[in-house]
C-alpha positions as CSV (number, residue, x, y, z in Angstrom):
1,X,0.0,0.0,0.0
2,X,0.9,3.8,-0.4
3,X,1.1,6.2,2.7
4,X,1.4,9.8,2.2
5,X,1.7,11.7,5.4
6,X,1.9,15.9,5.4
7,X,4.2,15.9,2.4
8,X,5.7,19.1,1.1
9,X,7.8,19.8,-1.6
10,X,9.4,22.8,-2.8
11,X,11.4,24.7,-5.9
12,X,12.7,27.0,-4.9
13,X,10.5,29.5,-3.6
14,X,7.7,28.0,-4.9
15,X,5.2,25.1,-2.5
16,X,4.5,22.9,-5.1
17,X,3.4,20.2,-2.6
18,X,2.2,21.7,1.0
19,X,1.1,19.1,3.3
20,X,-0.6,16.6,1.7
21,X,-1.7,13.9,3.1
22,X,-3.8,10.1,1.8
23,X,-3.1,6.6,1.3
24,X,-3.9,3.9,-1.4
25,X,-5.2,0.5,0.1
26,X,-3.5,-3.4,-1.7
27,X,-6.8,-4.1,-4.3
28,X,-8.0,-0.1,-4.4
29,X,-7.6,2.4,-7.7
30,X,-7.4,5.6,-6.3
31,X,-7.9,8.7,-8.8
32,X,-5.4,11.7,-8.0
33,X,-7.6,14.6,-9.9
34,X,-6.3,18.3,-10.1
35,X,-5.9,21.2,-12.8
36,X,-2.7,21.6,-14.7
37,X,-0.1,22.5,-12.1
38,X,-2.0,20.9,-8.8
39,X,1.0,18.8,-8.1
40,X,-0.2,15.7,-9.1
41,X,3.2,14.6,-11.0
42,X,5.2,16.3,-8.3
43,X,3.5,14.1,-5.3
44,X,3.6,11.2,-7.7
45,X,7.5,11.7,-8.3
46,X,8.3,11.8,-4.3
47,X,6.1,8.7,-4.0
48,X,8.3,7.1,-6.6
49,X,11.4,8.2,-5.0
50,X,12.5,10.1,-8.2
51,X,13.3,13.0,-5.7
52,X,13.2,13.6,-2.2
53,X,10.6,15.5,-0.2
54,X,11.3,18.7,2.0
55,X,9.0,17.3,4.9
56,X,6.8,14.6,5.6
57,X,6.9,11.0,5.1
58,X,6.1,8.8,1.9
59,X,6.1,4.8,2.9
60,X,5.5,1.9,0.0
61,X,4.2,-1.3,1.7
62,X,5.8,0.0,5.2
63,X,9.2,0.9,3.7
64,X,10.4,4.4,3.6
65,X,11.3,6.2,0.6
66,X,13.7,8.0,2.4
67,X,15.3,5.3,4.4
68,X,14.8,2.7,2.0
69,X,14.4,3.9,-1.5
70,X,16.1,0.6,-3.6
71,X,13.8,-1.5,-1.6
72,X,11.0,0.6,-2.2
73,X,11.7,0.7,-5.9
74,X,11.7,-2.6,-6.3
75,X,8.2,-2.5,-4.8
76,X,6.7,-0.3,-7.6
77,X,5.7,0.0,-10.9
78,X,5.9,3.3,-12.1
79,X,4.5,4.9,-15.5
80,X,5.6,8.7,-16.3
81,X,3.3,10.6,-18.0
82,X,6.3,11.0,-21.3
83,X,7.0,7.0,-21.0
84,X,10.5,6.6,-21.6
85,X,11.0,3.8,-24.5
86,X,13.5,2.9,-26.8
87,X,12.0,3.5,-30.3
88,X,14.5,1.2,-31.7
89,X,14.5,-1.9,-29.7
90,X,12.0,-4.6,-30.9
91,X,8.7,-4.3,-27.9
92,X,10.0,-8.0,-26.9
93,X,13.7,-7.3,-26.3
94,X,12.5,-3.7,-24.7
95,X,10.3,-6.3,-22.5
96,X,13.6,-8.5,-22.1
97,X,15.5,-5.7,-21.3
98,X,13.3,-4.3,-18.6
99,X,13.4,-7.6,-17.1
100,X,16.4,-8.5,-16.6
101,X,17.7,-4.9,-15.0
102,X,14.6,-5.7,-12.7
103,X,16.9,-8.8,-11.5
104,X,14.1,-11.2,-13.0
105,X,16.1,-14.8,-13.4
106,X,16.7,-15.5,-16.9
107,X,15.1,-19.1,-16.8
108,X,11.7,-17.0,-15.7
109,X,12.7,-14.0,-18.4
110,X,11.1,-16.0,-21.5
111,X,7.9,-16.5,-19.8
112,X,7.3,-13.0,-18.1
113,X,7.7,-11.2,-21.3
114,X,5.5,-13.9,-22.9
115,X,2.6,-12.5,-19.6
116,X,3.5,-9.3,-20.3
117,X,2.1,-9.3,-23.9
118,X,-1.1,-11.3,-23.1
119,X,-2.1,-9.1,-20.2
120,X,-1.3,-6.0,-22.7
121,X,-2.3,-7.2,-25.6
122,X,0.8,-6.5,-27.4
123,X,0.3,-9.8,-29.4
124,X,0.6,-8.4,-32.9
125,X,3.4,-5.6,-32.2
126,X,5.6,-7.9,-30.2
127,X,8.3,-8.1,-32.9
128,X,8.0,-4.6,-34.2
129,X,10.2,-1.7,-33.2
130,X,9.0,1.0,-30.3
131,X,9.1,3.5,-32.6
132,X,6.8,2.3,-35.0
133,X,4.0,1.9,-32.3
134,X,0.5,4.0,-32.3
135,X,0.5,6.0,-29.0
136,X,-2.0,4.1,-27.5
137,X,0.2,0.9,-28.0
138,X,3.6,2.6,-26.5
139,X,1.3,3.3,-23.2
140,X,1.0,-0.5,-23.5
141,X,4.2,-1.0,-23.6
142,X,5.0,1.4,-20.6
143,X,2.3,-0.7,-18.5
144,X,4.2,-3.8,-19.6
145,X,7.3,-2.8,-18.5
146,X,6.1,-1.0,-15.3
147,X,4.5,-4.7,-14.6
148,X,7.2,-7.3,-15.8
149,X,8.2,-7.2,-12.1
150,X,5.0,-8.0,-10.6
151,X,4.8,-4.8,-8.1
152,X,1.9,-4.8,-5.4
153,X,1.9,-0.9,-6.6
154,X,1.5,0.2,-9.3
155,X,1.8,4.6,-9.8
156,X,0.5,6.1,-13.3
157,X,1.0,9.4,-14.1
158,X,-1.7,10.6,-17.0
159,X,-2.2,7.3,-18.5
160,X,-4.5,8.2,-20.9
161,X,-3.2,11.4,-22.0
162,X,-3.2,11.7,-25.9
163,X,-5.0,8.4,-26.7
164,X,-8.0,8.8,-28.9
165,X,-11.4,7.6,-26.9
166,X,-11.0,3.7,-28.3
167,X,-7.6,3.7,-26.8
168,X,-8.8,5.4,-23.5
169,X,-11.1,2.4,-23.1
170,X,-8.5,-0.2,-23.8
171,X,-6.0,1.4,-21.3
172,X,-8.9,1.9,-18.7
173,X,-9.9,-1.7,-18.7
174,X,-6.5,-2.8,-18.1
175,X,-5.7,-1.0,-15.1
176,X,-9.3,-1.8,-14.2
177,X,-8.4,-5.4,-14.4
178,X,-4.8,-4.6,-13.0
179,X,-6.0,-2.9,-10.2
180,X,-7.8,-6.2,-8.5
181,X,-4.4,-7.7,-7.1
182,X,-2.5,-4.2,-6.7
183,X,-2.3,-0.7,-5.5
184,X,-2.7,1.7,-7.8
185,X,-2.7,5.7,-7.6
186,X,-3.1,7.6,-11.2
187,X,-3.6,10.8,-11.8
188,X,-5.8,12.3,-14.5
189,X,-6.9,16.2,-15.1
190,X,-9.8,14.0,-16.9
191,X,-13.0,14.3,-14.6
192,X,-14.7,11.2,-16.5
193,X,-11.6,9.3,-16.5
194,X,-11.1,10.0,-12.9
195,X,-15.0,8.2,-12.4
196,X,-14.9,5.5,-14.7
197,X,-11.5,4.3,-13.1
198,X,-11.0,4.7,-9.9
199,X,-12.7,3.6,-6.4
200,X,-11.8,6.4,-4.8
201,X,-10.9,10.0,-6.0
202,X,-8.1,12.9,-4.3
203,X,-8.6,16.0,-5.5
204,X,-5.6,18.6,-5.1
205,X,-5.6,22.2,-5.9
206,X,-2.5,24.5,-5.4
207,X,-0.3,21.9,-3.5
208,X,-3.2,21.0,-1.0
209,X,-5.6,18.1,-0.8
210,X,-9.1,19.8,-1.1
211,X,-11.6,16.6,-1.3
212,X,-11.5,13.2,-0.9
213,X,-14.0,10.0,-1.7
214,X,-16.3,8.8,-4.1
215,X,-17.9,10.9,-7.1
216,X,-21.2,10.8,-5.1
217,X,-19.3,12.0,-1.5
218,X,-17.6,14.4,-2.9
219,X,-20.5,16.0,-4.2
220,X,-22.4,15.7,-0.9
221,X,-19.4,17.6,0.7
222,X,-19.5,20.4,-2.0
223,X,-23.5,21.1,-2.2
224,X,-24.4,19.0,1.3
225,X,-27.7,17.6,0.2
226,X,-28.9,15.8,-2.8
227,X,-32.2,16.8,-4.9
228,X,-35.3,15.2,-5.6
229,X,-37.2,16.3,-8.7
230,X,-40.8,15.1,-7.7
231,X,-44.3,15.1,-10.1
232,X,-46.8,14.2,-7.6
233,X,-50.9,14.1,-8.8
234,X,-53.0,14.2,-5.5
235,X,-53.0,15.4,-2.3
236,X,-50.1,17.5,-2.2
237,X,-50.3,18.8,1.7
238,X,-50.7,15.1,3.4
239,X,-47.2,14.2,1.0
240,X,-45.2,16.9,2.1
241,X,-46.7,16.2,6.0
242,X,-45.3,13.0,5.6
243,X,-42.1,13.5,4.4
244,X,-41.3,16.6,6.2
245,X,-38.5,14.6,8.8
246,X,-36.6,13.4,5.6
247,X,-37.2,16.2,3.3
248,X,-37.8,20.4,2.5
249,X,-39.4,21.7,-0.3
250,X,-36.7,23.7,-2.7
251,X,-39.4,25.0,-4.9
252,X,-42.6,24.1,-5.8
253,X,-45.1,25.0,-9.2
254,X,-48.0,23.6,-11.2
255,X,-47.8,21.3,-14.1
256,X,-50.2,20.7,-16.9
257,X,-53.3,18.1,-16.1
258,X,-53.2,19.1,-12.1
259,X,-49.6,17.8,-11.9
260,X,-47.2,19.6,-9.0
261,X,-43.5,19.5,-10.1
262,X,-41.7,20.0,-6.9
263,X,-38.0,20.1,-5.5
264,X,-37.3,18.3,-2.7
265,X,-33.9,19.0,-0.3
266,X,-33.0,16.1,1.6
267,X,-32.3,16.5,5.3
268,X,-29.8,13.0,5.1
269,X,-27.6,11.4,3.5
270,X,-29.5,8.6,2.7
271,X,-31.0,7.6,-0.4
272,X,-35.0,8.8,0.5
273,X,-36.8,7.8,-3.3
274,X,-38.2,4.5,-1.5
275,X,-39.5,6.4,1.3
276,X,-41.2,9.2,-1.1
277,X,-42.9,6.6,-3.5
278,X,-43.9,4.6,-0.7
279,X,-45.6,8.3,1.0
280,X,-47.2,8.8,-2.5
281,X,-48.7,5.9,-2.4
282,X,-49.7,6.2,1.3
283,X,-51.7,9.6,0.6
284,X,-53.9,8.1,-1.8
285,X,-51.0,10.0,-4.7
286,X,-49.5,9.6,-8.3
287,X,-46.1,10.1,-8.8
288,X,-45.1,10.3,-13.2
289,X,-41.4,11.5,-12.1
290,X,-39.2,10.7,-9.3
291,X,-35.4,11.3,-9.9
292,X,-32.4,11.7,-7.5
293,X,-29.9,14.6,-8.9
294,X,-26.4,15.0,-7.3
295,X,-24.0,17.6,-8.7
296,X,-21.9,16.2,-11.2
297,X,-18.5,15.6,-11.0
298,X,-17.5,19.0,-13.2
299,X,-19.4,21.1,-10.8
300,X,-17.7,19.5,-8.2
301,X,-14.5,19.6,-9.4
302,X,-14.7,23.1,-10.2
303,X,-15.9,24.3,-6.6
304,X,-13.5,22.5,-5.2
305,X,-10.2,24.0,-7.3
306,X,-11.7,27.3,-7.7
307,X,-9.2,29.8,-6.2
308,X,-6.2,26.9,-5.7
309,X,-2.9,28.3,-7.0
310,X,-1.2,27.4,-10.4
311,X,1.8,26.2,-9.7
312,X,5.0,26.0,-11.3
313,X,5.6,22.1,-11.6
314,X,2.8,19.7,-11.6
């Protein structure tokens, strides 16, 4: 697992990390959303021991980066957002390559490379050269050699940045898939890819963590109460009466055919739709429309980094 305890990180005058703080469970996919600039890469970088941070403390399956940062390399996978590849090295002997500086035993070597492309689906570009590769397959590639090792943690700096929607998909489902038997932490400035991928979501904004948890939490946390669009033919008093304990009305106006559209705030956090069909029916009602609506994920997003700093490194 990753634990990320008040990290900061500066250059030179500038906080490009300021005490941030989260941690990524073995089996969990944790999105790390943020703006151009957030920190994302920088945070990612310290967790990777690629360079050192100016306080705090970054462990990797209870080893210190700091302390320990061979041992905790050879814990990790780690994709950069610009993979590093050798456009002139057949993908297998890349693979091979990669394999044997991660001190995998050469009777293994044949076989790893041979999971490798399976898992990525590299089949048909095996034996062609790096640089002849689409971009979507080179970020195959980068997976592949990030995995060859088999790390329980996997870090993935904008792994879909650049690929064209089929290829978003591809790469999505195979961290998806990945992301049963490992740790992984990715970051995206994507607010659908940061949904569709992850379990969990951090969001950063100028160095600081702002929000934390699913799509549907961190909405709750930004406009506290989900809404309940409500048409309702019948005795509108007695349904408001009873729902009054789990509900306020927002607003309220007439429809065509004696219809009443109303609004209705919820007072918990629980999902209330049973409980207001079940009140419609109670009062002797009709209901045409009942639907839950939660901010979406942009609104949130943007609430939540509105104001945060532009930093100088990301």
């Amino acid at each position: 697992m990753i634990e990320i305890e008040h990290l900061s990180r500066r250059f030179g005058a500038t906080v490009a990390v300021d005490d941030v703080s989260f941690e990524v469970k073995p089996g969990e996919i944790v999105g790390f959303l943020g703006p151009n600039g957030a920190g994302k890469t920088t945070t990612m970088r310290v967790t990777a021991g690629l360079i050192y941070p100016h306080a705090g403390t970054v462990r990797v399956n209870g080893l210190d980066v700091l302390e320990d940062p061979v041992s905790v390399r050879r814990q990790m996978g780690y994709l950069p957002e610009d993979t590093p590849l050798y456009d002139d090295m057949p993908v297998i002997d890349f693979l091979r390559f990669i394999g044997s500086i991660r001190g995998i035993r050469r009777a293994d070597l044949s076989r790893k490379v041979s999971e490798m492309v399976e898992v990525c689906s590299l089949g048909n570009m095996a034996y062609k050269d790096i640089g002849e590769l689409s971009r979507g397959y080179r970020q195959r590639v980068g997976l592949a050699q990030a995995l060859i090792h088999d790390p329980p943690v996997l870090i993935l700096d904008e792994p879909t940045s650049g690929l064209d929607p089929t290829q978003i998909v591809e790469i999505r489902r195979l961290v998806r898939d990945i992301g049963r038997q490992k740790a992984i932490l990715f970051s995206t400035h994507i607010l659908d890819e940061a949904q569709k991928t992850s379990d969990r979501i951090v969001v950063i904004s100028g160095g600081r963590i702002v929000a934390e948890g699913s799509a549907d939490t961190l909405a709750r946390q930004v406009h506290g109460r989900d809404i309940y669009q409500v048409e309702f033919s019948g005795d509108l008093p007695a349904l408001k009466d009873k729902l009054a304990h789990l509900l306020e009305v927002a607003t309220e106006k007439e429809a065509e055919g004696g219809w009443a559209h109303i609004s209705f705030a919820s007072k918990t956090n629980d999902d209330v739709s049973a409980d207001i069909f079940d009140a419609a029916v109670a009062v002797g009602g009709r209901l045409r429309r009942l639907e839950k609506q939660a901010a979406t994920l942009e609104e949130v997003f943007l609430e939540l980094t509105r104001g945060g700093e532009e930093e100088a490194q990301a």
